[in-house]
C-alpha positions as CSV (number, residue, x, y, z in Angstrom):
1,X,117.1,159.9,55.6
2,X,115.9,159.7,59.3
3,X,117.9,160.7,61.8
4,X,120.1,158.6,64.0
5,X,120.1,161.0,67.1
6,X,117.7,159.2,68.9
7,X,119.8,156.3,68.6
8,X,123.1,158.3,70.1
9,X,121.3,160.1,73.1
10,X,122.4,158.7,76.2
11,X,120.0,158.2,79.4
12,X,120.9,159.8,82.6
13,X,120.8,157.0,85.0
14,X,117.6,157.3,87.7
15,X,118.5,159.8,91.0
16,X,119.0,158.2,93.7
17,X,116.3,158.9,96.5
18,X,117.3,161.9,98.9
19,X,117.9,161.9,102.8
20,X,114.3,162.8,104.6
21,X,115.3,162.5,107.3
22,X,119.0,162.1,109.1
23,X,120.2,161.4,112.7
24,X,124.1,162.4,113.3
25,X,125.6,161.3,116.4
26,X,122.3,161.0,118.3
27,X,122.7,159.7,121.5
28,X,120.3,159.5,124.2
29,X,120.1,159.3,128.4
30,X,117.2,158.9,130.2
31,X,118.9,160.3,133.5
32,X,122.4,158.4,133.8
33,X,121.2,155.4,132.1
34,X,121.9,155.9,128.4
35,X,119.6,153.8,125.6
36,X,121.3,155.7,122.2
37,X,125.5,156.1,121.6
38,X,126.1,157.7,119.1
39,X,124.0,156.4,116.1
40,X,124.1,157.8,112.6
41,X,121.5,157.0,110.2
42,X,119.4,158.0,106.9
43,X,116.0,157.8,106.0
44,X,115.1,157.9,102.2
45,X,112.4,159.8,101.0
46,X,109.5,157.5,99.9
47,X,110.9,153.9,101.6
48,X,110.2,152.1,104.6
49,X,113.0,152.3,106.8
50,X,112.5,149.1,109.6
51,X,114.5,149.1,113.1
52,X,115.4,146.1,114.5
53,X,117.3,144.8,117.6
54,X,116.4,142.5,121.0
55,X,114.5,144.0,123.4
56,X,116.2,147.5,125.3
57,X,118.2,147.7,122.3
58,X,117.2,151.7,122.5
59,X,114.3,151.0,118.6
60,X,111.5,153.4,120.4
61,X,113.5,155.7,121.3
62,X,115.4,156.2,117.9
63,X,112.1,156.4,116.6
64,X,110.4,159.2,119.7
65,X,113.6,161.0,118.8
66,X,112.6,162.1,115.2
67,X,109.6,163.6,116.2
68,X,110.4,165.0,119.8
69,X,108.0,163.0,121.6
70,X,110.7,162.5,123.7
71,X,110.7,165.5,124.6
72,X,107.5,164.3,126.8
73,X,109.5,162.0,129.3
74,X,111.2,163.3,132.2
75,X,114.8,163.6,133.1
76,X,115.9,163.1,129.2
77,X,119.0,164.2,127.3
78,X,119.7,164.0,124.0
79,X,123.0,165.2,121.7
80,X,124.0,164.9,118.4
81,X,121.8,166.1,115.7
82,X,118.3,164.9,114.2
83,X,117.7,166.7,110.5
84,X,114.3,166.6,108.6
85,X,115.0,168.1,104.8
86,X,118.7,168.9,106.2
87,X,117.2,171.3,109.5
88,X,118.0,170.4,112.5
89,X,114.7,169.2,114.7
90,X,116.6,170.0,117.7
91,X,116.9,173.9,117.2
92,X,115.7,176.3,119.4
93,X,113.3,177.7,117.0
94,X,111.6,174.2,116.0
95,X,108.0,174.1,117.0
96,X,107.5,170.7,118.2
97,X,103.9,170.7,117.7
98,X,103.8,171.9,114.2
99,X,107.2,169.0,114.0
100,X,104.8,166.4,114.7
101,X,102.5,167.5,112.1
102,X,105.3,166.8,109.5
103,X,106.3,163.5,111.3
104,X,103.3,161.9,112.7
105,X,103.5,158.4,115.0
106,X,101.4,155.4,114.9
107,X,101.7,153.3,117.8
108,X,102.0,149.4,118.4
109,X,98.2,149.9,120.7
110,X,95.6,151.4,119.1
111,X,94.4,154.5,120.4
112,X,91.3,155.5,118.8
113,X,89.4,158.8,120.8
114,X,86.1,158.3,122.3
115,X,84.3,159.9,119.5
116,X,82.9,159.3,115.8
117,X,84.7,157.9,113.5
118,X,84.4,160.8,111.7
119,X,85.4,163.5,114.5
120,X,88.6,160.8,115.1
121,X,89.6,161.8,111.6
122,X,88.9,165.1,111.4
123,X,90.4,165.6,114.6
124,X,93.7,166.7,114.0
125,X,92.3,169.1,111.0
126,X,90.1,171.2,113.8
127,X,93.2,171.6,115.9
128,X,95.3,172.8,113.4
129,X,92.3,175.7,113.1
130,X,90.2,173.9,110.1
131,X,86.4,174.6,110.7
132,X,85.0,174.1,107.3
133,X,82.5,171.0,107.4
134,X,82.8,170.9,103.2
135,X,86.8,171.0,103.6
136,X,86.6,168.3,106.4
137,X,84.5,166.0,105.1
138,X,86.5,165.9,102.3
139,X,89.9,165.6,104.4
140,X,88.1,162.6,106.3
141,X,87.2,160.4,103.1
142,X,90.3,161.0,101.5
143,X,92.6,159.8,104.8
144,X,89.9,156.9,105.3
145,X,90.5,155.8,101.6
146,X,94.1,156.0,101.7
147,X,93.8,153.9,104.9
148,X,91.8,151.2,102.9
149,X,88.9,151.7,105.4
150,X,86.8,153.7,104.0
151,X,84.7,151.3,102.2
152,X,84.4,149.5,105.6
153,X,82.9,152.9,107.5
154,X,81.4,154.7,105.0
155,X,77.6,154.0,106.0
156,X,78.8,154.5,109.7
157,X,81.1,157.2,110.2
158,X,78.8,158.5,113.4
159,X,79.7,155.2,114.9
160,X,82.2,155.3,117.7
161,X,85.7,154.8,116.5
162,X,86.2,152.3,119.6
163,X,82.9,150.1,117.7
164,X,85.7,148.8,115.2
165,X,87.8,145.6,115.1
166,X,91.6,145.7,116.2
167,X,92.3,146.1,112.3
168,X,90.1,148.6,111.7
169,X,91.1,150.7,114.9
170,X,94.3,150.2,114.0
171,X,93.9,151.8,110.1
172,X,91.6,154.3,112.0
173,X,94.3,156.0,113.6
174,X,96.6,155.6,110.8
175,X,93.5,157.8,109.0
176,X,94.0,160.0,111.8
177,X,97.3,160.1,111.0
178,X,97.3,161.2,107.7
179,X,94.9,163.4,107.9
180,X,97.1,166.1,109.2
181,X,99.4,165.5,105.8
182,X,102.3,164.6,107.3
183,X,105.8,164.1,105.2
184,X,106.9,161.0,107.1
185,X,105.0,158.3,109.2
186,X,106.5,157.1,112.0
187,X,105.2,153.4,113.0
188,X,106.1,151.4,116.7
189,X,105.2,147.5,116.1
190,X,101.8,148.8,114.3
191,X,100.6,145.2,114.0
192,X,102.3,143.1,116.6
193,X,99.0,143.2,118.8
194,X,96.9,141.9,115.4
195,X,95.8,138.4,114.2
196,X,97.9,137.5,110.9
197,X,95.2,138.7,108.9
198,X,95.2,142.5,110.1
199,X,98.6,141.6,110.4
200,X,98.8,141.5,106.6
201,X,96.4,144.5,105.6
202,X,98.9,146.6,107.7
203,X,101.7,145.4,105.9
204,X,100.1,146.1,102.2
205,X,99.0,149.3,103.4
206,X,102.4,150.5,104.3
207,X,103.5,149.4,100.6
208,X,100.6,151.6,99.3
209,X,101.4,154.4,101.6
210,X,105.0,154.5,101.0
211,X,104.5,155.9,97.3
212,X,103.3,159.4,98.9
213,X,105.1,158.7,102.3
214,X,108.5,158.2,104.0
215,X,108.1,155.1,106.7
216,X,109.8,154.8,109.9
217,X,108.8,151.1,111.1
218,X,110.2,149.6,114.4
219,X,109.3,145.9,114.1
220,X,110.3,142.4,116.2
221,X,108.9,140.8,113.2
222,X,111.8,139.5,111.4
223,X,109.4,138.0,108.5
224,X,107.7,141.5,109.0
225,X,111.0,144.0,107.9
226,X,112.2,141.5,105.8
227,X,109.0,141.7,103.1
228,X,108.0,145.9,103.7
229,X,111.3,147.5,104.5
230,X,113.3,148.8,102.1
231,X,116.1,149.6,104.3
232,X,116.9,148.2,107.8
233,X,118.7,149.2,110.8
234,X,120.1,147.0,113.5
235,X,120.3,148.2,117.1
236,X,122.1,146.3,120.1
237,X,122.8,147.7,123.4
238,X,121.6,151.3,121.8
239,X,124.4,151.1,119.0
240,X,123.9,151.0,115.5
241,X,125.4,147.6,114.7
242,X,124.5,147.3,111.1
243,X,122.7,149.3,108.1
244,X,121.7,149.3,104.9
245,X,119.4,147.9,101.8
246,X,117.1,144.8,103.4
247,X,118.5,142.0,101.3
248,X,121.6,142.4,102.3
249,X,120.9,142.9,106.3
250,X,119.1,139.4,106.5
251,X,120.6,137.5,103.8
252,X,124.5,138.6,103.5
253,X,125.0,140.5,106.9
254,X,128.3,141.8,107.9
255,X,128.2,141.7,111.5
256,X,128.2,138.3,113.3
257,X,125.7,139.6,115.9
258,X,123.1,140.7,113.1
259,X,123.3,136.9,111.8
260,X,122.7,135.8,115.5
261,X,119.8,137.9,116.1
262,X,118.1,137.2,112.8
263,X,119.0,133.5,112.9
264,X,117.0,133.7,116.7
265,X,120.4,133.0,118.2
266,X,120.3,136.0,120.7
267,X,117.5,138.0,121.6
């Protein structure tokens, strides 16, 4: 007689994704003028996380705060607390530069160096002390693929990285990017300066990219968040206003203003 055990086993339901990253009562000044109060937020591990909110609603620099490139502007202050796997980002002992190796930044223009397409790539590899040509050709093909451009470059990767379409740079840098194997990718308005088309392959590359990736994505696109994002965040007047699973933030928000700024009421 076969056994019915199979039948009485019970399945533990699926974990639900960790905290990658975490911001606890981040608030930020630039002087006496202050653009953050007090927001509290969490970033899942392996979803895109969009930011939304008018203009000078404080999205940037939520998003310079989790990798320190604040740290860059003059006159700043920042309190509260910014955690990446639960340690604070902030501490005295955090090496920004080794920081933005874990959380790397793509940003809404296209900066691609004056240099190969290859040496763009490999770039961030050589800096980090990688001299091996085998080891770096190998690191370039990879990012480029995982960028969906490699197929585009490969019979040209002594061309200058500046020699490419807006796409292209754009999924250039985003090689760049990864090619210093960040945990988390941290995107400003990566395609608002593309045609709908480039547009698009920056959209379905983010979906790709997620699966090995956590996404940061600051977007004015409402159409934009609303088909990539997992999760969105809505700022106004540098306050968190509203949070949580995408669905619910532009189809059953809670907060009046949300449904005004989505609806193109304000803003």
């Amino acid at each position: 007689m076969a056994s019915d055990s199979a039948d009485n086993q019970t399945t533990d339901p699926p974990a639900e994704p960790r905290w990658k990253m975490q911001t606890l009562g981040l608030s930020v000044a630039y002087g006496h003028h202050p653009v953050l109060r007090g927001v509290d937020i969490g970033i899942r591990e392996h979803e895109i996380t969009s930011i939304i909110g008018p203009s000078g609603s404080g999205k940037s620099s939520l998003l310079w705060s989790l990798n320190r490139m604040n740290d860059l502007v003059p006159e700043i202050t920042v309190t509260g607390r910014v955690l990446l796997d639960g340690e604070d980002i902030y501490c005295e002992e955090c090496d920004p530069a080794l920081l933005r190796k874990r959380v790397g930044m793509v940003f809404q223009v296209w900066n691609p160096f004056s240099m190969s397409i290859f040496e763009n790539v490999a770039y961030g590899p050589r800096r980090h002390g990688l001299s091996d040509r085998a080891k770096l050709e190998e690191i370039v093909e990879d990012s480029l693929r995982r960028a969906a451009l490699w197929d585009e470059v490969k019979d040209g990767l002594h061309r200058s990285g500046q020699s490419l379409s807006g796409g292209q740079q754009q999924r250039l840098v985003i090689a760049r990017t990864l090619a210093v194997q960040p945990e988390v990718i941290l995107m400003d308005e990566p395609a608002s300066a593309l045609d709908p088309i480039s547009a698009y392959h920056i959209e379905e590359l983010m979906l790709h990219l997620k699966q090995a990736y956590t996404i940061v994505l600051v977007t004015r696109n409402m159409f934009q968040a609303s088909r990539v994002a997992d999760t969105t965040a809505v700022l106004m007047d540098g306050q968190l206003i509203e949070y949580g699973p995408t669905p619910d933030i532009f189809e059953r928000p809670r907060d009046q203003r949300t449904e005004d700024y989505i609806r193109g009421r304000v803003g």
